[in-house]
MARBA-3410 file (N, C-alpha, C, O; in Angstrom, 1 decimal):
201
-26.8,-37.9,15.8,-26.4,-37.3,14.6,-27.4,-36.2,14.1,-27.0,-35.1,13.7 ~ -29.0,-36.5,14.3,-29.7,-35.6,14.3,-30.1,-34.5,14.9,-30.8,-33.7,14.3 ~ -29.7,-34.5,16.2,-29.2,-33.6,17.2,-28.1,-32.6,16.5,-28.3,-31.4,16.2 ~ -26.7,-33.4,16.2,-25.3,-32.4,16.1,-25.6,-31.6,14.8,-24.9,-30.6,14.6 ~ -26.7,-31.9,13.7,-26.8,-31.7,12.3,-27.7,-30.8,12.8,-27.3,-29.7,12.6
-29.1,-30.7,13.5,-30.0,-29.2,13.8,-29.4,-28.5,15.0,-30.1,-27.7,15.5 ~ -28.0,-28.8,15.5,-27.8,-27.7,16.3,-26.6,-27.0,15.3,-26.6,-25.7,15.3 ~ -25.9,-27.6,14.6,-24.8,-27.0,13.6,-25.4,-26.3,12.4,-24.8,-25.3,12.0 ~ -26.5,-26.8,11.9,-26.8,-25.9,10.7,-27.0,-24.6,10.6,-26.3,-23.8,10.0 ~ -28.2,-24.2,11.4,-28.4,-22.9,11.9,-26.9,-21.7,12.0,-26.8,-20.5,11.5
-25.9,-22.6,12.8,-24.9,-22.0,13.0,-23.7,-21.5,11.8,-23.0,-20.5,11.5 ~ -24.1,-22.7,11.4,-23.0,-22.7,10.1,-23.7,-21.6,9.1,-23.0,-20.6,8.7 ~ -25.4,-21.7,8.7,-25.8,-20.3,8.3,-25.5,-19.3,8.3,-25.1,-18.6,7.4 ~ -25.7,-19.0,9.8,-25.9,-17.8,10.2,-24.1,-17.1,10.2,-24.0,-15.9,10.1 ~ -23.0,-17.9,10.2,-21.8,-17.9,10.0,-21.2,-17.1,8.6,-20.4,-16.1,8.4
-22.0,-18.2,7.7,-21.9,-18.0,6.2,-22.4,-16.2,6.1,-21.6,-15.4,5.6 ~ -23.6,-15.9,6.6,-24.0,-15.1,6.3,-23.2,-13.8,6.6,-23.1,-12.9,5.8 ~ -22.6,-13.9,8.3,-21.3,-13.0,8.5,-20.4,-12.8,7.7,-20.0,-11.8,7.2 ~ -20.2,-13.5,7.6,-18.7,-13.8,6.3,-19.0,-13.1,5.0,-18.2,-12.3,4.6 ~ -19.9,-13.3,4.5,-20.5,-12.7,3.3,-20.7,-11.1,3.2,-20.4,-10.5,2.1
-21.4,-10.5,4.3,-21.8,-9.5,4.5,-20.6,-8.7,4.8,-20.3,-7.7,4.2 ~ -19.8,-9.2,5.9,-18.5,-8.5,6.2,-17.6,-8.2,5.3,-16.8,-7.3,5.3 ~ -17.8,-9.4,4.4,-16.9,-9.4,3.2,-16.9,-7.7,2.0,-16.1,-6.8,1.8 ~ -18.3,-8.1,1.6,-19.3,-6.9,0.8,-19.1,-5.2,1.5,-19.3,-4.2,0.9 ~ -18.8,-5.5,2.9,-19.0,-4.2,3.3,-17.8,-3.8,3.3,-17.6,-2.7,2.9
-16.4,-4.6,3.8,-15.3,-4.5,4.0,-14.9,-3.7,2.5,-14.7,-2.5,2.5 ~ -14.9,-4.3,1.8,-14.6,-3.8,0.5,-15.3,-2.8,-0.2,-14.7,-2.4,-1.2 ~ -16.6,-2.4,0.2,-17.3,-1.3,0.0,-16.7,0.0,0.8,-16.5,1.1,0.3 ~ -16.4,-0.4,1.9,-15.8,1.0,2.4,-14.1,1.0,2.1,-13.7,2.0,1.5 ~ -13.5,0.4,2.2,-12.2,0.2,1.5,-12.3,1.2,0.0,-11.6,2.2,0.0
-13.2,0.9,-1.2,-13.7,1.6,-2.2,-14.1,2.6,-2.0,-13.7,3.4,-2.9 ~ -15.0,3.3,-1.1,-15.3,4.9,-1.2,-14.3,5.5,-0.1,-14.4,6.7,0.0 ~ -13.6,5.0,0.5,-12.3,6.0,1.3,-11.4,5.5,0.5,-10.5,5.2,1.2 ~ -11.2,5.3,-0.6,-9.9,5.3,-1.8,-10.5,7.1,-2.5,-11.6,7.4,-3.0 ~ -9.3,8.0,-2.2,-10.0,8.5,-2.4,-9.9,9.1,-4.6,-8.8,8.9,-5.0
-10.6,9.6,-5.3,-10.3,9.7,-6.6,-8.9,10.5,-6.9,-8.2,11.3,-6.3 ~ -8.8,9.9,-8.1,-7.5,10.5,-9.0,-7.6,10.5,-10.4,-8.4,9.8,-11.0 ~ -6.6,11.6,-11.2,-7.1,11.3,-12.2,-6.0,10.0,-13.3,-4.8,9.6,-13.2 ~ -7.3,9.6,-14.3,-6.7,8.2,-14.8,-6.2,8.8,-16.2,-6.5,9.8,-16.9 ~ -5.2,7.6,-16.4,-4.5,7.9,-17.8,-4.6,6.7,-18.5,-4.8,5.5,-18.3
-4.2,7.5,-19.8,-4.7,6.1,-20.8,-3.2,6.0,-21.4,-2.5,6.9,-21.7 ~ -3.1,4.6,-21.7,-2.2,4.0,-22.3,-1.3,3.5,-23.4,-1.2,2.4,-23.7 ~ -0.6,4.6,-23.9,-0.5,4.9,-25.7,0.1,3.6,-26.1,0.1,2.6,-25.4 ~ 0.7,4.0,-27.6,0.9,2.8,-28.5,2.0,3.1,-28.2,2.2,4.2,-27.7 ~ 3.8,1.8,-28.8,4.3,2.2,-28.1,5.3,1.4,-29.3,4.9,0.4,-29.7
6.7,1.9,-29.8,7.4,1.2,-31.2,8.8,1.7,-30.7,8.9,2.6,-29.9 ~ 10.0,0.6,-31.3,11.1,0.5,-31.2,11.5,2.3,-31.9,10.9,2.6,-33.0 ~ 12.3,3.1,-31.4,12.8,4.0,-32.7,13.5,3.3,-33.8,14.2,2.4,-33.9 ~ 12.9,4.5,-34.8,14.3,4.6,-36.1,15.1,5.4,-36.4,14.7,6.5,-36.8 ~ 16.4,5.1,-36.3,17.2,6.0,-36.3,17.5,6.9,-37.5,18.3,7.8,-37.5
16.8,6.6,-38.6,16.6,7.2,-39.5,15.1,8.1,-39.6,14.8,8.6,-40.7 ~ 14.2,8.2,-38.7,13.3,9.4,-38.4,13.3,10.5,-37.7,13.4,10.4,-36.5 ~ 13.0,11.6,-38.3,12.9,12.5,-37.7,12.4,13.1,-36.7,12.6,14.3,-36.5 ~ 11.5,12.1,-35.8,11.1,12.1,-35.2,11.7,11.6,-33.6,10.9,11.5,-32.7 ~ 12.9,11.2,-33.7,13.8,10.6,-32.6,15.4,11.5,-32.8,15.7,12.3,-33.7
16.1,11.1,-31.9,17.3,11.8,-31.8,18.2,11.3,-31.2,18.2,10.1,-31.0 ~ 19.1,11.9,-30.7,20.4,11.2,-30.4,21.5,10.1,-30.3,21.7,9.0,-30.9 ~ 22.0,10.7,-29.2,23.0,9.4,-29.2,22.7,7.9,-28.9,23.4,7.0,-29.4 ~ 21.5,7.5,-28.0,21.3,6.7,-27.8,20.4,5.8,-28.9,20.3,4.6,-28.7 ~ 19.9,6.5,-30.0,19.7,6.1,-31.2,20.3,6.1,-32.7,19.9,5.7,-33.8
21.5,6.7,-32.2,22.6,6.5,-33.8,22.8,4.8,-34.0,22.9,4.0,-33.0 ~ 22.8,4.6,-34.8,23.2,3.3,-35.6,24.2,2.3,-35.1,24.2,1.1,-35.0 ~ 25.1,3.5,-34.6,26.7,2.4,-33.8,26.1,2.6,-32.5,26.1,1.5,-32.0 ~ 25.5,3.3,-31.5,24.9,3.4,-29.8,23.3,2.2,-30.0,23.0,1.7,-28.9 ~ 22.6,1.9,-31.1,21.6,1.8,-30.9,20.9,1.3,-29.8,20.9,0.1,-29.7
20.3,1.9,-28.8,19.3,1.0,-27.6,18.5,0.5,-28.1,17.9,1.0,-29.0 ~ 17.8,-1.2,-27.4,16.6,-1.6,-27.8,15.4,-1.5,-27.1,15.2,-2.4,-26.4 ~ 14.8,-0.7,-27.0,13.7,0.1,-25.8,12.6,0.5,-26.9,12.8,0.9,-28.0 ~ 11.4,0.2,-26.2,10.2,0.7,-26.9,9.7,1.7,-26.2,9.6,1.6,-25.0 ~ 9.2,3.3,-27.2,8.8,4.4,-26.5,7.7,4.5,-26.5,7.2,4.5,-27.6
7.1,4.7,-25.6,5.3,5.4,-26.1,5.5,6.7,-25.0,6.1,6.9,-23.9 ~ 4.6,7.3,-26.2,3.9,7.2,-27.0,4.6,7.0,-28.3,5.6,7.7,-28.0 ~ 4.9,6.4,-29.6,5.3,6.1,-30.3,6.2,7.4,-31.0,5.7,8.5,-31.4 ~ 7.3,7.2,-31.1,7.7,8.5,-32.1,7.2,8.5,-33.1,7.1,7.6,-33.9 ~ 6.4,10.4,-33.2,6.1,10.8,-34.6,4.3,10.2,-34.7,3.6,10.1,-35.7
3.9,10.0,-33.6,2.7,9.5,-33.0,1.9,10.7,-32.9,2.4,11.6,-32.3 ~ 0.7,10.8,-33.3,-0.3,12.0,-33.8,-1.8,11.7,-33.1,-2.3,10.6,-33.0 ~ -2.2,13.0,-32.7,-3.6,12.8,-31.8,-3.4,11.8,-30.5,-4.3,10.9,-30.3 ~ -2.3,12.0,-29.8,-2.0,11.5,-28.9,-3.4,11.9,-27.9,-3.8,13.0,-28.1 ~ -4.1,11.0,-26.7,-4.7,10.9,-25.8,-3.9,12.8,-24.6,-2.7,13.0,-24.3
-4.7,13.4,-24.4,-4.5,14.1,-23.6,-3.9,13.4,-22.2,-3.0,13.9,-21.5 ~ -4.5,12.6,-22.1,-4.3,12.1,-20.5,-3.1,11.1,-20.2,-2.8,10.9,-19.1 ~ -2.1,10.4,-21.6,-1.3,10.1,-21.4,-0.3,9.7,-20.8,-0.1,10.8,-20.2 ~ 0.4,9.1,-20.4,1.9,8.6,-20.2,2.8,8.9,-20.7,2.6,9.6,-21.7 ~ 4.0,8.7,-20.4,5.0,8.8,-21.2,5.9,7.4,-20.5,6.3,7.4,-19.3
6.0,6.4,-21.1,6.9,5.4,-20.7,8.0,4.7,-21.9,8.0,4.9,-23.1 ~ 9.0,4.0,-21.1,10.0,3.3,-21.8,10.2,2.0,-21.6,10.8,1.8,-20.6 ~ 10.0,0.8,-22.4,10.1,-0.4,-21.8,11.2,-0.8,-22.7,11.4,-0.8,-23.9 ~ 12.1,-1.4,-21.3,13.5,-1.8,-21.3,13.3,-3.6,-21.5,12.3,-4.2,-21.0 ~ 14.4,-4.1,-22.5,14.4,-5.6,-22.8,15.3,-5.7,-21.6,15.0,-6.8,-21.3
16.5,-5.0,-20.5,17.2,-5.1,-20.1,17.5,-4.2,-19.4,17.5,-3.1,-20.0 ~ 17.9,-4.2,-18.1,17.7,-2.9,-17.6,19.0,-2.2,-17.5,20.1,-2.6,-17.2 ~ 18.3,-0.4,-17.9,19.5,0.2,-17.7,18.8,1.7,-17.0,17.9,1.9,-16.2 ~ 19.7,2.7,-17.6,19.1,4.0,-16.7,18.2,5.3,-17.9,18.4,5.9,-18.9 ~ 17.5,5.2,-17.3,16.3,6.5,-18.3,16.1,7.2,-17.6,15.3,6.8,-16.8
16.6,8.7,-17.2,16.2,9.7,-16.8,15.7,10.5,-18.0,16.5,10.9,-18.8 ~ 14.2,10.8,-18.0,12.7,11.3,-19.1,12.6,13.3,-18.5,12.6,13.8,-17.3 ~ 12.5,13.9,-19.7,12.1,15.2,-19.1,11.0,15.4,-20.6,10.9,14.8,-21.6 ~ 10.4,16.3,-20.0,9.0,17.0,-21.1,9.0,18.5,-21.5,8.9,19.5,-20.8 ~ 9.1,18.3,-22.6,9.1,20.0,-23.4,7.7,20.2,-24.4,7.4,19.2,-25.1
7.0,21.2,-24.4,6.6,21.8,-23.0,7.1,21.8,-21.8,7.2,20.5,-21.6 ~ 7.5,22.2,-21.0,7.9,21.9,-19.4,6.4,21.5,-19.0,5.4,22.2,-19.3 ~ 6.4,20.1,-18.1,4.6,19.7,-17.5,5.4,19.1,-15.9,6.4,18.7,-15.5 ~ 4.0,19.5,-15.5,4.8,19.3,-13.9,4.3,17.7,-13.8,3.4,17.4,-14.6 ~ 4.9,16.8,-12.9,5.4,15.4,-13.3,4.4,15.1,-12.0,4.5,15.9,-11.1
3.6,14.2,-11.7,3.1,13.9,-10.8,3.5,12.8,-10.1,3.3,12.9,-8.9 ~ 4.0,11.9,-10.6,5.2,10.6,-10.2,6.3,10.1,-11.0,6.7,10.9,-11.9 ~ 6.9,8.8,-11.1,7.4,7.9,-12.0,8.0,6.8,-11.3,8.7,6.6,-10.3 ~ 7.3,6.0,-12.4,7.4,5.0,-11.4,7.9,3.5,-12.7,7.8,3.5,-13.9 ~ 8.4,2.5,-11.7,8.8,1.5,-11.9,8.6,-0.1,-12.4,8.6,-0.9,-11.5
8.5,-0.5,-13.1,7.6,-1.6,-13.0,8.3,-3.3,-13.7,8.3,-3.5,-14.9 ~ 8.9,-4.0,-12.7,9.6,-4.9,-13.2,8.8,-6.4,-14.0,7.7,-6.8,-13.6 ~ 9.4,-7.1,-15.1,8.7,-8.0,-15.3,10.0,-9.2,-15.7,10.7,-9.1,-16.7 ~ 10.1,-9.8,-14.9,11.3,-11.3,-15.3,12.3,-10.0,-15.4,12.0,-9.1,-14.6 ~ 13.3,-9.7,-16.3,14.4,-9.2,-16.5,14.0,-8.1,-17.1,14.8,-7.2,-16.9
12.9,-7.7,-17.9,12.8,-6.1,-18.2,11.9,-5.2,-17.8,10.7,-5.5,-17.3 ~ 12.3,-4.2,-17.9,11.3,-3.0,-17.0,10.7,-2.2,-17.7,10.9,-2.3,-18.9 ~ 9.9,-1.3,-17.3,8.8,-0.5,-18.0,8.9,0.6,-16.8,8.4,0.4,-15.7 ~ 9.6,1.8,-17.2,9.8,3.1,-16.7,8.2,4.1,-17.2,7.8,4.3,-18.3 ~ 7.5,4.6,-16.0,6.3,5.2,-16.8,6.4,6.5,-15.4,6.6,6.2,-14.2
6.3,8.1,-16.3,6.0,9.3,-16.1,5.1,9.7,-16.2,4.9,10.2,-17.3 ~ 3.9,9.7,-15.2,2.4,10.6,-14.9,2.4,12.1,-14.9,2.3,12.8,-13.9 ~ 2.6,12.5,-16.1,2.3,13.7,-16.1,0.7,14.3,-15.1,-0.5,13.8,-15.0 ~ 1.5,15.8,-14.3,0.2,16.2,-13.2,-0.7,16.6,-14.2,-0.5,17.7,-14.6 ~ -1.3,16.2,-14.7,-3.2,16.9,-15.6,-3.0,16.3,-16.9,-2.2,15.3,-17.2
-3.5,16.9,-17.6,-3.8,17.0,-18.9,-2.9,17.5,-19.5,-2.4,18.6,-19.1 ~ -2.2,16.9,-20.5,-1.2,17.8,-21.9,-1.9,18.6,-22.5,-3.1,18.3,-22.7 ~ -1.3,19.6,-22.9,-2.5,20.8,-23.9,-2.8,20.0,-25.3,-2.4,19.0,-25.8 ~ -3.7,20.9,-25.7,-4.0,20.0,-26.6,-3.7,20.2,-28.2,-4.0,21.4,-28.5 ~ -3.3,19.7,-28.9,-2.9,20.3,-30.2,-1.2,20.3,-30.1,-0.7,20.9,-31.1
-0.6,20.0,-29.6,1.2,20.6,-29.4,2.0,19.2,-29.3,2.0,18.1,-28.7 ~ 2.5,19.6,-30.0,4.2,18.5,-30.0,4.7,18.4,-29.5,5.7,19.2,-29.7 ~ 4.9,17.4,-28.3,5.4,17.4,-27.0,7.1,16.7,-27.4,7.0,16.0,-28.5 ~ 8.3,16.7,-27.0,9.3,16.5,-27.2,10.0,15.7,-25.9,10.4,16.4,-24.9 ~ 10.2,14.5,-25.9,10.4,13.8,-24.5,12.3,13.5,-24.9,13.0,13.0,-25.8
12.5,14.1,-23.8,14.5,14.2,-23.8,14.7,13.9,-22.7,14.0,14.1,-21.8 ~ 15.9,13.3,-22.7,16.7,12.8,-21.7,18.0,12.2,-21.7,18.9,12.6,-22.4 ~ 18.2,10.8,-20.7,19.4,10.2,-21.1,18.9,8.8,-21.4,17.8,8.5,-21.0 ~ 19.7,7.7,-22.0,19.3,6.2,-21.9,20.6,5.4,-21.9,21.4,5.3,-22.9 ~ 20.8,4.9,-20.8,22.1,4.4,-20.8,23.4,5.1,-20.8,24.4,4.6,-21.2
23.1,6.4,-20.3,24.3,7.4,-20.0,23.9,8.3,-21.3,24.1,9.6,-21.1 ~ 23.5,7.9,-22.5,23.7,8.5,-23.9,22.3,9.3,-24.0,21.3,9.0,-23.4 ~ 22.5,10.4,-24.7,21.3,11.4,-25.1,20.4,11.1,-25.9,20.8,10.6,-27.0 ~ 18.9,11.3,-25.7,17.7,10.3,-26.2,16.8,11.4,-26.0,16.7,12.0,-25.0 ~ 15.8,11.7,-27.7,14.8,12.4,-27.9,13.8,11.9,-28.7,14.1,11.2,-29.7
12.5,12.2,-28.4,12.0,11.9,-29.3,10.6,12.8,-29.5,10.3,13.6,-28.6 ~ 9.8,12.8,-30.6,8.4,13.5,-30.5,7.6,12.7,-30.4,7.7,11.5,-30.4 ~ 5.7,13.8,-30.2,4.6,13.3,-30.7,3.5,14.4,-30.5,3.5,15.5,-29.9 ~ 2.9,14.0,-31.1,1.5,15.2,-30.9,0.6,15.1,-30.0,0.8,14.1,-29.4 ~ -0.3,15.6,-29.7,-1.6,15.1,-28.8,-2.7,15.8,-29.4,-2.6,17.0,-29.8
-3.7,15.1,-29.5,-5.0,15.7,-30.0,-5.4,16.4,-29.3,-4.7,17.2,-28.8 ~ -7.2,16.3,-29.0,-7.7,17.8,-28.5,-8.9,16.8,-27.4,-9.9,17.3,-26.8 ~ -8.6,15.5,-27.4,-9.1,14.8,-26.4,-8.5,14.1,-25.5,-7.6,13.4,-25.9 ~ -9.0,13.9,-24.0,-9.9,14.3,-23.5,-10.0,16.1,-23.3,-9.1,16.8,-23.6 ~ -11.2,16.3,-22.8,-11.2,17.8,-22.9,-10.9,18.2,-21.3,-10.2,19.1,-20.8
-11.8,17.0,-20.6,-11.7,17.1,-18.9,-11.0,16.0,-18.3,-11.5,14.9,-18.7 ~ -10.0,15.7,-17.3,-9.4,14.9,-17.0,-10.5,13.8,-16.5,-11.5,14.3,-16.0 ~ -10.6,12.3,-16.5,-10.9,11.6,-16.3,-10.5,10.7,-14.8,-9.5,10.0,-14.6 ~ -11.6,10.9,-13.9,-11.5,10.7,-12.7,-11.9,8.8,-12.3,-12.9,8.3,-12.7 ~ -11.1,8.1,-11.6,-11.0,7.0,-11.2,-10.5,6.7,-9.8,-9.8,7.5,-9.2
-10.8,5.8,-9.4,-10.4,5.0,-8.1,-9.1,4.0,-8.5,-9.2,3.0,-9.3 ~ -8.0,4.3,-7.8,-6.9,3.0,-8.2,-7.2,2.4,-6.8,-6.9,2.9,-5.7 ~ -7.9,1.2,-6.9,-7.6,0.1,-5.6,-6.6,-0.6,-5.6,-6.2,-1.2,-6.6 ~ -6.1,-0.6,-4.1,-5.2,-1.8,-4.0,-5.1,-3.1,-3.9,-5.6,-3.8,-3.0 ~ -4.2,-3.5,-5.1,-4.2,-4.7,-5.2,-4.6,-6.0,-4.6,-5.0,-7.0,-5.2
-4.5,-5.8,-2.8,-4.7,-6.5,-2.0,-6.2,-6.2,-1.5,-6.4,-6.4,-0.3 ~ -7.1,-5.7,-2.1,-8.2,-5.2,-1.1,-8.6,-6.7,-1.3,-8.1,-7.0,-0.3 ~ -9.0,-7.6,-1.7,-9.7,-8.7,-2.0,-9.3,-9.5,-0.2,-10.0,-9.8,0.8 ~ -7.8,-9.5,-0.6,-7.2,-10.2,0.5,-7.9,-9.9,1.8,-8.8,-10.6,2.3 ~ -7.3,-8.6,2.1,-7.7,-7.7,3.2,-9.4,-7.8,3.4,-9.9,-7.7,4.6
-9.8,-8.0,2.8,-11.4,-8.0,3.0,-11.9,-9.4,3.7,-12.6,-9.7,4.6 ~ -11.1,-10.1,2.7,-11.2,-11.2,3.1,-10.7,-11.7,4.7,-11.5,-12.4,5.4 ~ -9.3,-11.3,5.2,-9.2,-11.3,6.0,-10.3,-10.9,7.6,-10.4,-11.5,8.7 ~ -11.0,-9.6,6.9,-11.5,-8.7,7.6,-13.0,-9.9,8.5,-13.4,-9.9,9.6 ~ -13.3,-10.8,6.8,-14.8,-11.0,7.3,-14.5,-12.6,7.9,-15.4,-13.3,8.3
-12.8,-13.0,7.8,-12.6,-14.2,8.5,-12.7,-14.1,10.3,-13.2,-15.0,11.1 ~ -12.1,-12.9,10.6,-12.1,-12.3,11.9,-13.0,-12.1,12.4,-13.1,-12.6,13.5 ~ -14.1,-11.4,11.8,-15.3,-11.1,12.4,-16.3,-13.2,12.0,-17.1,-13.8,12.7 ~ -15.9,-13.5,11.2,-16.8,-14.6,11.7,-16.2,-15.5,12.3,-16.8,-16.6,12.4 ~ -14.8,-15.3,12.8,-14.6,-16.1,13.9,-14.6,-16.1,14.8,-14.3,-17.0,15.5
-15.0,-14.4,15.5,-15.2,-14.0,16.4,-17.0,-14.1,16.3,-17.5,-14.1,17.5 ~ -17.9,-14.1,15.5,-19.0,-14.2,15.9,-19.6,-15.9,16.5,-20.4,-16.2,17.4 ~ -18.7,-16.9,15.7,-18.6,-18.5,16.2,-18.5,-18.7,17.4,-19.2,-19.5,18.1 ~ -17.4,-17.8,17.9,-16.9,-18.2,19.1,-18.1,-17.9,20.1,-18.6,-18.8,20.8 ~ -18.4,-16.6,20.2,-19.5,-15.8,20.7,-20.6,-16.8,20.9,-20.8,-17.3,22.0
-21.2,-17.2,19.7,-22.6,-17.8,19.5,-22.2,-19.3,20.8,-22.8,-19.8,21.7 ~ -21.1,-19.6,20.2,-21.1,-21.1,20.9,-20.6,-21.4,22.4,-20.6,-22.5,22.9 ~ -19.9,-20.1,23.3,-20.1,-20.4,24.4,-21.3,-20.0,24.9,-21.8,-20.6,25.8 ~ -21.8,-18.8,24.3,-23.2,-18.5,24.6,-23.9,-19.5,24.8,-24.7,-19.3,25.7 ~ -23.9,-21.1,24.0,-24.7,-21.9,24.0,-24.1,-22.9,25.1,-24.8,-23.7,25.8
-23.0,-22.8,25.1,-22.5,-23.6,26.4,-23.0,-23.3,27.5,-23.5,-24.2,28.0 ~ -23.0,-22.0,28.2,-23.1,-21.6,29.2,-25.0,-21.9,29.7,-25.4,-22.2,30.8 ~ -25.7,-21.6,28.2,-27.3,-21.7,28.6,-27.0,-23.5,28.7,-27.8,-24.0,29.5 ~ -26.4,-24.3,28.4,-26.6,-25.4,28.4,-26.2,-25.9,30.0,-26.8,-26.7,30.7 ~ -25.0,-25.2,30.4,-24.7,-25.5,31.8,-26.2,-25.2,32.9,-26.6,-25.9,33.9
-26.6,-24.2,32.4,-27.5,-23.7,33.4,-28.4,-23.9,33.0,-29.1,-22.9,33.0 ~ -29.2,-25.4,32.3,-30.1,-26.0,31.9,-29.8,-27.0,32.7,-30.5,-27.4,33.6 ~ -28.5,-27.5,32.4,-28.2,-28.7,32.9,-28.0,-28.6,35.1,-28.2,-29.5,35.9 ~ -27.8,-27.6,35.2,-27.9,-27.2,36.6,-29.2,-26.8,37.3,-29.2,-26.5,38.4 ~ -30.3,-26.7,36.7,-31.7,-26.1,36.8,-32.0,-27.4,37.3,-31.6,-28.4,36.7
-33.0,-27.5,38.9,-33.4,-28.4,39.5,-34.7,-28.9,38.3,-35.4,-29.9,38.5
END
């Protein structure tokens, strides 16, 4: 027993230590080849009223009413430069979003939770700053507008790393491989000096 416990410790160490290190590094370089983008921040975000002037159409008259929360909020002032523009649905239906100003669109994307969704448009850069942006489109077939303003901050876009989700996994994965490929290594290595101990006149 005292034998299998000082020949296993050492190993089990030196194992741990692979694992750990592969782990740390795996995910270190995963992190600096992600390469930067810029980040957006995430407005406040209220049911319309169909009685403000700050919303519009058909998909907000009184007899059409949709139940969807907009952010940036209609009628929402010193809006974040770096913004969103999203729509979350209790229920899903169709939002096709355009931006006045005309801003060139960097994606839009999806985002499901149990039964409702959250539609979000990444505007490419920065909204100018100071201007009343007017977000139009359709919602459920029906015509849907609304405003807000933006302040005069950020002044420079704000740069970030989006990792993915799975890097933990993946890393993990990475430093199981390498320390089961270093186990294996170590221990026929020890087999073989043991053959050729045990074969030594």
């Amino acid at each position: 027993m005292k034998l299998l416990r000082k020949t296993h410790l050492p190993l089990l160490f030196a194992a741990t230590i692979v694992f750990m290190v592969t782990l740390f590094l795996t995910h270190l370089a995963i992190t600096f080849a992600t390469p930067e983008q810029m980040g957006y921040s995430t407005p406040s975000s209220a049911l319309p009223n169909s009685s403000s002037p700050d919303v519009g159409g058909e998909a907000f008259a009184e007899d059409n009413w949709v139940g969807v929360f907009l952010g940036p909020a209609p009628g929402d002032t010193d809006v974040p430069r770096d913004t969103v523009i999203c729509v979350f649905e209790t229920r899903p239906v169709g939002v096709d979003l355009h931006l006045t100003p005309e801003t060139p669109v960097l994606r839009v994307t999806e985002e499901w939770d149990f039964l409702s969704v959250t539609k979000t448009m990444y505007p490419k850069g920065l909204l100018q700053p100071g201007t009343t942006y007017n977000v139009s489109g359709t919602i459920m077939g029906l015509s849907a507008w609304w405003t807000f303003k933006t302040g005069l901050e950020p002044a420079q876009p704000r740069m970030e790393r989006v990792l993915s989700p799975n890097i933990w996994w993946i890393a993990v994965g990475a430093a199981i491989l390498t320390t089961s490929a270093f186990t294996l290594a170590v221990t026929l290595r020890r087999k073989r000096n043991s053959e050729h101990l045990s074969e030594s006149p």
